[in-house]
Every structure is written in structure tokens, then in C-alpha cells.
PLY file of the C-alpha trace (Angstrom):
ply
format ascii 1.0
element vertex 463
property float x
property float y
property float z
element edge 462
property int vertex1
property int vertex2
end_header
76.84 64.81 139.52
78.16 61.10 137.75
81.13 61.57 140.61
78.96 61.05 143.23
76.65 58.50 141.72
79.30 56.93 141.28
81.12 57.43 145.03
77.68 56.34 146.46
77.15 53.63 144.34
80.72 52.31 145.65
79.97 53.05 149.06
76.38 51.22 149.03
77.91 48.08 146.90
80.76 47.72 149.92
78.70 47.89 152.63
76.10 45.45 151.02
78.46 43.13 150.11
79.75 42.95 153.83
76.32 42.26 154.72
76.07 38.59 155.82
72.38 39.28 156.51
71.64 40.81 153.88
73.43 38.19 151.26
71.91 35.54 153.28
68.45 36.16 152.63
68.90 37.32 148.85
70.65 33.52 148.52
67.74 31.73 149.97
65.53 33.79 148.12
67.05 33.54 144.65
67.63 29.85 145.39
64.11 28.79 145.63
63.49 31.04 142.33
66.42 28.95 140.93
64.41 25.25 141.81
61.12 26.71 140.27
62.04 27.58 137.21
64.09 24.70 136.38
60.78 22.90 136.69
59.14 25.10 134.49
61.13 25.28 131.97
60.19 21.40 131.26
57.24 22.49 129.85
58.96 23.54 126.70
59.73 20.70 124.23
62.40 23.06 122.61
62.91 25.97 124.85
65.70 27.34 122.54
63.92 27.30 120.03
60.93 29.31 121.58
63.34 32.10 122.75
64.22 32.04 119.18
61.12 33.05 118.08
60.63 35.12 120.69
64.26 37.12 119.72
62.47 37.28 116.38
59.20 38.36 117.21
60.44 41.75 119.60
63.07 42.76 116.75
59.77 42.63 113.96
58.44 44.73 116.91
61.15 47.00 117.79
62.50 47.57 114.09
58.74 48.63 112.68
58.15 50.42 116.48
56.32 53.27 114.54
53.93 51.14 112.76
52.59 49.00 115.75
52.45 51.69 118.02
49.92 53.33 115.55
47.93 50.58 114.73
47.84 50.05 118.82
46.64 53.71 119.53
44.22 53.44 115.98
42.24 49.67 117.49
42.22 50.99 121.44
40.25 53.79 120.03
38.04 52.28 118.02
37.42 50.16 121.48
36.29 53.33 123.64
39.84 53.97 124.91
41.98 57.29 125.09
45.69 57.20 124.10
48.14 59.65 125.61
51.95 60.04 124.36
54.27 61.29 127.08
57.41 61.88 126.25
58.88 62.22 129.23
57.98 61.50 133.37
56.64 64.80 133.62
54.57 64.73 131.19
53.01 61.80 131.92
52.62 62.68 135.61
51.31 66.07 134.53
48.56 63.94 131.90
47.46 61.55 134.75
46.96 64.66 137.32
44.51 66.03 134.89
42.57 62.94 135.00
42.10 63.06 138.68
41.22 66.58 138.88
38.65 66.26 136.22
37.40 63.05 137.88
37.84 64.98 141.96
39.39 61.36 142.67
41.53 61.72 145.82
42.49 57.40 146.11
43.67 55.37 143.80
44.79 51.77 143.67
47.91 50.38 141.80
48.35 46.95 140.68
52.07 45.70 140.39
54.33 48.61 137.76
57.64 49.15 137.08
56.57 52.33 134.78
55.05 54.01 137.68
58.16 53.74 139.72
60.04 55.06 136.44
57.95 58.47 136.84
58.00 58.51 140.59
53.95 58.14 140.50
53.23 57.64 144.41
55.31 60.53 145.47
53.81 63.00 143.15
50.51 62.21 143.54
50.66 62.10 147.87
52.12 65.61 146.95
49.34 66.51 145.19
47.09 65.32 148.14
46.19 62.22 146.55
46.59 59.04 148.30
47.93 56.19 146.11
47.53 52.41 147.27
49.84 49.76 146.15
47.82 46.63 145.84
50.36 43.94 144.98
51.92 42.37 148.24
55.51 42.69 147.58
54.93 46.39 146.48
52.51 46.87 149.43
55.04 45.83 151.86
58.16 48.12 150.63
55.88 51.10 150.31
54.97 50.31 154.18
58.31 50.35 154.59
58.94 53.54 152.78
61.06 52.07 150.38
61.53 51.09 146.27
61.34 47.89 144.97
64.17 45.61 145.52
63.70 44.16 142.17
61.62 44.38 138.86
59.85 40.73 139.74
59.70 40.25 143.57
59.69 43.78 145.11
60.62 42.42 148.63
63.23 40.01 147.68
65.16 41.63 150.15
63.04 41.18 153.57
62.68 37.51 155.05
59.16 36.58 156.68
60.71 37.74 160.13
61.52 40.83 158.20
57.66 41.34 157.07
56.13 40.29 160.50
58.51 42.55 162.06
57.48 45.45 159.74
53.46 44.94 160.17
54.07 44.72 164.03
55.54 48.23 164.00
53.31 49.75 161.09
49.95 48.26 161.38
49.87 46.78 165.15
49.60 43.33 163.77
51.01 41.03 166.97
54.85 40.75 166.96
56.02 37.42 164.87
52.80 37.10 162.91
52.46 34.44 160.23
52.77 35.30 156.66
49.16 33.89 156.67
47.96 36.29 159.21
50.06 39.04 157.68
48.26 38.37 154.07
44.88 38.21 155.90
45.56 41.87 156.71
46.18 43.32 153.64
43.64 41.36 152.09
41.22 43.04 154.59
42.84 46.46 153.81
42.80 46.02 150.35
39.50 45.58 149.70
37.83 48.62 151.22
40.42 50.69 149.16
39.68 48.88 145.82
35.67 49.92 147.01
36.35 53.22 147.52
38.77 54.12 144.84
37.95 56.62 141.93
41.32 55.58 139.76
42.93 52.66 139.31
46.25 52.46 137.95
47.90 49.83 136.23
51.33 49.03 134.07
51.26 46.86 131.25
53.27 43.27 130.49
52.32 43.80 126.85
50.55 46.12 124.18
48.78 44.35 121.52
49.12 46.12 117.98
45.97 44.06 115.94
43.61 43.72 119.21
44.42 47.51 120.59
44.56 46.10 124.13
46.93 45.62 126.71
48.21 42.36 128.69
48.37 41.88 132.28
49.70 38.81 133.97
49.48 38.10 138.13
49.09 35.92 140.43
47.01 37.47 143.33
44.22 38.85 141.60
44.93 42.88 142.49
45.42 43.85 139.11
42.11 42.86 138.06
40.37 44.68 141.09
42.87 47.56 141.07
40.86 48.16 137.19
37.89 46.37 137.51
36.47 48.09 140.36
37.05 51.90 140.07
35.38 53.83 137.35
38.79 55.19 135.89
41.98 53.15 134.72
44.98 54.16 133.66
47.21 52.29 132.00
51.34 53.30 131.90
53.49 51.33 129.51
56.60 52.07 127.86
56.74 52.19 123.93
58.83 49.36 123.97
55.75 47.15 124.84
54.40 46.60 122.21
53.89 43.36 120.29
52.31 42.41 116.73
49.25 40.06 117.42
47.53 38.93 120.31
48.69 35.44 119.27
51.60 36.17 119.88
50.84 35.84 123.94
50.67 31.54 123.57
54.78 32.23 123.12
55.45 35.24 125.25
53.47 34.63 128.23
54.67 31.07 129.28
58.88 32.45 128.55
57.91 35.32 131.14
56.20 32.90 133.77
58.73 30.54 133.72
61.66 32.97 133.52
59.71 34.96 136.08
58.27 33.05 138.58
59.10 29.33 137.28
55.35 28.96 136.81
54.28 27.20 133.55
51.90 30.46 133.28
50.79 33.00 135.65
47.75 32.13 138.05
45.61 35.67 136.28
46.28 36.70 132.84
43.60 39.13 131.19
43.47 41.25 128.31
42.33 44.44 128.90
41.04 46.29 125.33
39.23 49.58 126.31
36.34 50.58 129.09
32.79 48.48 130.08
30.54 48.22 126.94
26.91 49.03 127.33
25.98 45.45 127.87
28.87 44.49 130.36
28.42 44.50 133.67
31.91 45.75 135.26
34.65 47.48 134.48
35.70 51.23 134.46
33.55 53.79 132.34
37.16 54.93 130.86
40.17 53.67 129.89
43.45 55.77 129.07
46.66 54.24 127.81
49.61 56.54 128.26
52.30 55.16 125.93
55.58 56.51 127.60
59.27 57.46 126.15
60.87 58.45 129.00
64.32 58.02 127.13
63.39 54.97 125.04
63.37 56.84 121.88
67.22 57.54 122.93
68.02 53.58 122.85
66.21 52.91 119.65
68.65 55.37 117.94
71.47 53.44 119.13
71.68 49.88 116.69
73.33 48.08 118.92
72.33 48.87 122.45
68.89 49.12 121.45
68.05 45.25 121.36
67.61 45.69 125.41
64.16 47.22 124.33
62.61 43.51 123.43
62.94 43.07 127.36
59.97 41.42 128.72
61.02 42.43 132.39
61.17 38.75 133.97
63.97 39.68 135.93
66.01 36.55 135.18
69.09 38.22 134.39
68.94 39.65 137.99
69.19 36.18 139.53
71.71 34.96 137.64
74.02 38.34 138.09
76.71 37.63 140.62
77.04 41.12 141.49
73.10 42.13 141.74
73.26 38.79 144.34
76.05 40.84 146.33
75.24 44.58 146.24
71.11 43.98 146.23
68.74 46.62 144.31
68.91 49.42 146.13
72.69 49.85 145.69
71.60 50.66 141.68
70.19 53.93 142.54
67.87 53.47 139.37
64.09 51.72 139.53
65.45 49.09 136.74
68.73 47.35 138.53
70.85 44.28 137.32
72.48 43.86 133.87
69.24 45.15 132.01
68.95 47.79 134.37
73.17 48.70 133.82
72.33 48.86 130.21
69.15 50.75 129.69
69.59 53.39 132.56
72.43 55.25 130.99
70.27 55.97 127.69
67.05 56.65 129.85
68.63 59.16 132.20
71.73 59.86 130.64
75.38 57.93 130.13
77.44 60.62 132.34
75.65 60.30 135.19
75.75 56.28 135.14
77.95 55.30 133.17
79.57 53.49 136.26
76.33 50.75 136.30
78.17 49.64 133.19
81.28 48.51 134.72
79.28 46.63 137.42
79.37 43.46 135.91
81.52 40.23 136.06
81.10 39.98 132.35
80.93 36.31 132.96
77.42 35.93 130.37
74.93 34.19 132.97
72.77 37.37 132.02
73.00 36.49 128.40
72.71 32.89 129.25
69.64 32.96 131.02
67.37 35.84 128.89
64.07 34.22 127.47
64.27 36.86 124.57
68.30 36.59 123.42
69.37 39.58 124.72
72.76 40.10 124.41
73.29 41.65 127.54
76.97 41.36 128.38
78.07 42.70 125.06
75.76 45.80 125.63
77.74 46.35 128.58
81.04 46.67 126.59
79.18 48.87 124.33
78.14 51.25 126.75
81.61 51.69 128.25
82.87 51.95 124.90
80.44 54.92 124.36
81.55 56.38 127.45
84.91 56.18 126.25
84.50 57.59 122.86
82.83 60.41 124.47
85.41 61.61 126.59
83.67 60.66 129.34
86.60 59.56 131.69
88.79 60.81 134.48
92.31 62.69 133.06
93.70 59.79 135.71
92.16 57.01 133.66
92.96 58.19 130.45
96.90 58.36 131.57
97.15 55.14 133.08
95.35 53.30 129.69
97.76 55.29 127.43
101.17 54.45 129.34
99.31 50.79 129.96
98.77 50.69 126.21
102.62 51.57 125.25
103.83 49.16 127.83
102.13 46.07 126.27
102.92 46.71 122.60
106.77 46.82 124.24
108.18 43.80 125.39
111.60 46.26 126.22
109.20 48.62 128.08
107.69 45.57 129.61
110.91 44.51 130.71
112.30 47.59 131.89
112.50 48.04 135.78
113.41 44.99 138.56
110.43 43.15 139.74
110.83 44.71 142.97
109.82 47.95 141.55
106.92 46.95 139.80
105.63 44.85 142.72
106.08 48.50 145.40
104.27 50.23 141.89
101.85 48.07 141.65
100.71 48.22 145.70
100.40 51.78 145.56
98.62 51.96 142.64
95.58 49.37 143.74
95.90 49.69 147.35
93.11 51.70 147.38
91.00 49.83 145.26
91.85 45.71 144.36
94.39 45.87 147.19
91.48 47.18 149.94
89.69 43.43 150.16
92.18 41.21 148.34
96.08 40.80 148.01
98.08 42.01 145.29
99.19 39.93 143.02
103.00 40.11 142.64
105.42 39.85 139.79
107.81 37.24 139.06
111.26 37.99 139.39
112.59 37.03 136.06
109.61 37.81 133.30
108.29 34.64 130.71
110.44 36.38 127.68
113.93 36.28 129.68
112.61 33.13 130.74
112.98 31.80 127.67
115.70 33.38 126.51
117.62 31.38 129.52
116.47 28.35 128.54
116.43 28.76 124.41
119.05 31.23 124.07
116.58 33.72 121.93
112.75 35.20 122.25
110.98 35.62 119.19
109.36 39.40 118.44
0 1
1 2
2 3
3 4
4 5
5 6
6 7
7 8
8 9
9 10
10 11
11 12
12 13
13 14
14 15
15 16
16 17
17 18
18 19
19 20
20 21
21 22
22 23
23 24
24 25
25 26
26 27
27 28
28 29
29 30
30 31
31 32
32 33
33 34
34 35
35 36
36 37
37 38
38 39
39 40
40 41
41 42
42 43
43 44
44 45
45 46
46 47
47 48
48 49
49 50
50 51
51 52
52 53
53 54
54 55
55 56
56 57
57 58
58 59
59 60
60 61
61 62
62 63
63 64
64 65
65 66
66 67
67 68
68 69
69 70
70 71
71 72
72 73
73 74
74 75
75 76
76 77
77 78
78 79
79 80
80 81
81 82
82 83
83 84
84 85
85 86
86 87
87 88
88 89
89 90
90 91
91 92
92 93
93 94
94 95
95 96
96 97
97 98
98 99
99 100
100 101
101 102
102 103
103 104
104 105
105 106
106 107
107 108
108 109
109 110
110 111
111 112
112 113
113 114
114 115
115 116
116 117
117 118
118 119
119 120
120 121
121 122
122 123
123 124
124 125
125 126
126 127
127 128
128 129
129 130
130 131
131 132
132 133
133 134
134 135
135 136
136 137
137 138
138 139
139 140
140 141
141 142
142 143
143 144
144 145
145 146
146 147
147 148
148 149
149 150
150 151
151 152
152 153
153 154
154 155
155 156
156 157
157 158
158 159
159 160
160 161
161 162
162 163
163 164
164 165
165 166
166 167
167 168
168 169
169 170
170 171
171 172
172 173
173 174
174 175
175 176
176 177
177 178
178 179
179 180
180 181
181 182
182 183
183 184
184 185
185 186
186 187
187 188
188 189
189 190
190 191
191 192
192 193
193 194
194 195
195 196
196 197
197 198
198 199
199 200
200 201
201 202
202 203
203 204
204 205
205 206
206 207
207 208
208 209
209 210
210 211
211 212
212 213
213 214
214 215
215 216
216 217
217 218
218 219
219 220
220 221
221 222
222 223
223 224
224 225
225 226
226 227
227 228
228 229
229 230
230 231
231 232
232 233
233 234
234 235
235 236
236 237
237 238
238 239
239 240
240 241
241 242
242 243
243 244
244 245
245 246
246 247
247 248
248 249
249 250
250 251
251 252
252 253
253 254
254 255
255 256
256 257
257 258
258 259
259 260
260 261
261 262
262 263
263 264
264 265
265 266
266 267
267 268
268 269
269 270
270 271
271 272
272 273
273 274
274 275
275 276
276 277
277 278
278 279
279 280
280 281
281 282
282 283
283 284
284 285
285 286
286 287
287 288
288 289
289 290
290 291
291 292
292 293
293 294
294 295
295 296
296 297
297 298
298 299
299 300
300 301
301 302
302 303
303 304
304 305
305 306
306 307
307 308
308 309
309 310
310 311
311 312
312 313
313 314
314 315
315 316
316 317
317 318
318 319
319 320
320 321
321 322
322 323
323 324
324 325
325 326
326 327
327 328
328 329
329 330
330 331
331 332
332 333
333 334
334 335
335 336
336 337
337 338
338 339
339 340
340 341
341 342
342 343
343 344
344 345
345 346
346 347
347 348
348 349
349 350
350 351
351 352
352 353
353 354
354 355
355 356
356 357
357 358
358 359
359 360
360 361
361 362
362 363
363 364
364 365
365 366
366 367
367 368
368 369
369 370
370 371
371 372
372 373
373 374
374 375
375 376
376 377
377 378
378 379
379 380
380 381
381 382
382 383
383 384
384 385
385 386
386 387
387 388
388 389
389 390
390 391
391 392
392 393
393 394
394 395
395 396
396 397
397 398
398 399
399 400
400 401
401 402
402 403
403 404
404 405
405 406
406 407
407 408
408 409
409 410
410 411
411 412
412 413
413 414
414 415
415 416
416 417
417 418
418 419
419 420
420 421
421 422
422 423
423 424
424 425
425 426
426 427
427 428
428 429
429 430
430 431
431 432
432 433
433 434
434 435
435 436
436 437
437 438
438 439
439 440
440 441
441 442
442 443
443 444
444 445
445 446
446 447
447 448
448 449
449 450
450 451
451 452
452 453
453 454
454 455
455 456
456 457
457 458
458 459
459 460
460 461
461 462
């Protein structure tokens, strides 16, 4: 099975990478990300310092996991709420198909999740004759197209306007070369007869708050709030990993994700969300369900190095600074979390043999590092997951020969010597010919090597 992840993962990257189209309009894109968040992060009179605390806050979190995600479950409670532990996809699919059978809801609307695209949500419930509504423009637009998001921030990333107008023209009989104005229009006017007629709405979760029992929701279109505003049932998916201490500490966490995010000083909607409508409020649903969801993460935490990538706040910033996400694109990932984060955590969520590979897909040059609001060390848990690989024997025969007679060669300068330069340079072609040789030349070897080099010139080489 890893083999051909792994073939098809080197298959996609090639042909996306050859894609002048396609590279084209992930440049542009990224590039106006780029311009807005180096205006936002002028906000901060110390931004290092505020990623700082940040780092610190999500290890308090992380290390004392257990405790917080109690003390969450114990104050939604007390607020009306219902708290459901899924330790896996299935489960949690399985929990929130209960919930619409007991309700008899056959629509539901979904504001903007990455956790629901983790369990493969939309798909089961369509299969279980229940029609699920993405609400969120980017999301509403890939899911026309019968696609995943393109990335954990701006699902569409990958489609120009032309792209979009195109799409509506052939899927919704909107006039060819419409206007992203006239496109938005549309949905809007979808959108709000599904929100009306809804029985469920579904929602992810930015952050859980331990002391308020509530969860955080940040957007800037306004379909999260109707998507659980308006129906009489929301559910709320969010991973464990969630979770922070106090709901003070959203004056830090929600600026570093806007600006990291969207290069907004803070998100146009930001609501806090602690249980169903009270007796005296006038909206909201008449229950609330939280389903708190492993899915693997309990894997990571048991690892005590790799398992920093769990203070993540998902603002995708790592993904527009990687080199090789701006070449192969999303989709070439074959995961619902892509980029460095997504190389690091999918291996412990769905298991290192079958992608290990997504850890070698990195430049290792540290822009991921570099750029993450919360001090990730995201390069480094690259190394670590090959490393694990390795240590676990999980590597080709053919590898393990060519790192062993490698490894003797370069702890012997005779060895290294040995052979004319002519030889190494026809060894050396066959060997990467198939793989550094395909889209680049081979470097060749000098004829005479550094050591007799100097021996010429000094009459001696120190060992």
C-alpha cells in the first residue's frame, strides 16, 4: 500500500510541477497572501515575542491535555451541551448519524472544517441519503466541483476567477464569464434557503476553551454563524488538540491566526459558542453536541518530540512559505492536511508506512519553521519522522544497500579514492538517471580528487 502512495504521490508532484497553469495561479495567489500579511503583522509591537507566548501557552495545553479536556467537557455541560469522545472517524461519523436519525434531519449546513474533511463527513452522510451543504465559499466552490480542499485556509487556492465563472457556468447555468460579484450573489441566494430549511448544522472549531466550556469560531463571511444559528441542532467536530486554558487567552491567539491566516489584524466574525439557546434567548439551536475527536492524535502525543505539531492553530502559513507545496499544489498530498504540517502529522494520524514518503517532501530549507505563529519546529519534525521510518525498518532492501556502501565509502578516503573519475562519473549516471538525472544534469566528478590534490601541491594529506 505505502509503494503506491508513494508512486502516485511522485507521479501527481511531476505532472504538477510541469504545470505552468497551474504554478501560475498558486504564485499570484500566494503572492497577494504574502502582501497582506506583511501588513498585518505591523500590528504587533513585538511579534516574537507574542509567538513566544503563544509556543508557551499550547505546550501548558498540550502537556496537561487530560486536564483541560475535562474541565472543557465538565463547563460545556454545565452550559446545556452534550460531549461525545470519538476515537476514531468512524466513530464519530457513526455518533453524528445517530443524531440525525433521532432528529429525521435529511439537510444540513457546514460552515468552513478541516475535521469534517478528516472523517470524510459529506460523503458518508450523501450515502446515508442525507444531503450536506457547504456554506463557506471556497469550500462551496470545490465541493461543486467535486473536489477536496486545496488547502487548510483558502480551499480554492487553486482555481482563478475564470476558473470559478467557468465552473458556475457549467454547474449552476450562471452566464459564461460571470463576475465574482455575480457569482457570490448566487450562492448567497442559494445559501440562504438551505440555512432556512436545515435541521443540523455542522461546524469545526478554531479553539476549545477549558474555563468557559465553549468553543471559538473565527470567519469572515458570516456562514458559520447561520450554518449554527439557524437550525435547531449543531454539531461541533474538533480535534483534542484544540483545546486552550482560558478564554483570555483568545486576545493572543486570535490576532497570530488572522494575520498568519489571512493577513487581517483579526477576522471580520469571531463568536464564542458555549452550549444551546437559553430560555430567555431568542436564537440559536435547542442542542449543542461537541464531539472531541482522536482520530490518531493520541498517537502524536506519545511521541515527545513530534508531538509539538499538536499546538498547530491551522493558519496555513507554513503552506505558503513551502517551496514544494507552491510546486506540487494540495491535491498531490493525498491527505486532507498537506504542506510541512500536513508531512508531519499525517504519518502518526494514518500511519508512518503508508506516508512516510510526505516526510521527504521537503526542501528542508526552514521557511516553515520561520514563518509558524506558534514555534513549531517543523523542519526538524521532518528529520524525525524519517528517522522513525528508518529505525523501523521501514525502507527498501535497495536503500538500505546503497546508505551502507555510501556510509563505508565516506569514512574511507582510500575507498573514496579508489576507481578513475571516469568510472564514477558512468556510476553515477546510471544510478540517478532515473531519478536527479530525469529533469537535471548530473553532476560530474573531478578528475583528480581534493586529497591528491593536495598531496600534488603539499607533498602529504593529513588523515
Amino acid at each position: 500500500m505505502s509503494q503506491s502512495l508513494q508512486e502516485k504521490f511522485h507521479k501527481d508532484a511531476e505532472v504538477k510541477s510541469f504545470d505552468k497553469e497551474h504554478r501560475r495561479k498558486l504564485r499570484f495567489n500566494i503572492s497577494q497572501y504574502d502582501k497582506t500579511v506583511v501588513k498585518g503583522k505591523h500590528q504587533f509591537a513585538n511579534l516574537e515575542l507574542a509567538k513566544e507566548r503563544a509556543a508557551s501557552k499550547k505546550f501548558k495545553a498540550i502537556e496537561n491535555l487530560d486536564k483541560y479536556l475535562i474541565e472543557f467537557e465538565a463547563n460545556f455541560t454545565k452550559n446545556g451541551g452534550k460531549v461525545i469522545w470519538a476515537q476514531n472517524d468512524e466513530e464519530a461519523r457513526q455518533e453524528i448519524l445517530k443524531i440525525f436519525k433521532e432528529a429525521n434531519a435529511k439537510l444540513t449546513v457546514k460552515s468552513k472544517s478541516m475535521t469534517t474533511e478528516e472523517i470524510h463527513l459529506n460523503h458518508f452522510l450523501e450515502g446515508n441519503g442525507i444531503e450536506a451543504v457547504e456554506t463557506d465559499l471556497g469550500e462551496y466552490i470545490v465541493q461543486l466541483a467535486g473536489e477536496t480542499p486545496y488547502h487548510i485556509v483558502t480551499p480554492a487556492m487553486h482555481k482563478s476567477k475564470e476558473d470559478v465563472a467557468e465552473l458556475f457556468h457549467e454547474k449552476a447555468g450562471l452566464p459564461a464569464g460571470s463576475t465574482p460579484q455575480e457569482v457570490t450573489a448566487y450562492v448567497r441566494k442559494v445559501l440562504r434557503e438551505k440555512y432556512q430549511q436545515a435541521g443540523v448544522g455542522i461546524s469545526g472549531g478554531n479553539f476549545l476553551i477549558a474555563d468557559a466550556g465553549a468553543i471559538a469560531l473565527t470567519e469572515n463571511e458570516g456562514n458559520a454563524y447561520l450554518s449554527v444559528g439557524f437550525p435547531k441542532i449543531h454539531i461541533a467536530i474538533v480535534g483534542i488538540e484544540k483545546v486552550i486554558p482560558s478564554v483570555k487567552d483568545l486576545g493572543l491567539f486570535w490576532p497570530l491566526l488572522s494575520t498568519h491566516g489571512t493577513g487581517q489584524n483579526v477576522t471580520v466574525y469571531n463568536h464564542i459558542v458555549s452550549g444551546p439557546r437559553k430560555h430567555n434567548e431568542v436564537d440559536g439551536p435547542d442542542e449543542m453536541y461537541v464531539i472531541l475527536l482522536d482520530n490518531g492524535r493520541s498517537d502524536l502525543l506519545a511521541e515527545l518530540e513530534q508531538r509539538q505539531a499538536l499546538h498547530c492553530i491551522r493558519c496555513g502559513a507554513c503552506l505558503n512559505g513551502c517551496p514544494v507545496y507552491q510546486s506540487v499544489g494540495g491535491h498531490t498530498y493525498g491527505t486532507t492536511y498537506s504542506g510541512p504540517i500536513g508531512s508531519v502529522i499525517t504519518p502518526h494520524y494514518k500511519g508512518m508506512e503508508s506516508f512516510k514518503h510526505l516526510s521527504y517532501a521537503s526542501s528542508l530549507c526552514g521557511k516553515c519553521t520561520e514563518v509558524c505563529p506558534v514555534r513549531i519546529d517543523l523542519h526538524k519534525l521532518l528529520i524525525t519522522n524519517r528517522s522513525d521510518a528508518t529505525q523501523a525498518g521501514q525502507v527498501t532492501t535497495l536503500e538500505k544497500r546503497i546508505i551502507y556502501f555510501w556510509r563505508k565509502g565516506m569514512l574511507s578516503r582510500k575507498m573514496m579514492d579508489m576507481g578513475s573519475s571516469g568510472i564514477k562519473n558512468m556510476v553515477l549516471h546510471y544510478a540517478l538517471k532515473g531519478s536527479w538525472g530525469k529533469h537535471r544534469s548530473i553532476p560530474q566528478i573531478a578528475p583528480k580528487s581534493f586529497s591528491k590534490l593536495y598531496r600534488e601541491r603539499k607533498g602529504f594529506f593529513p588523515e
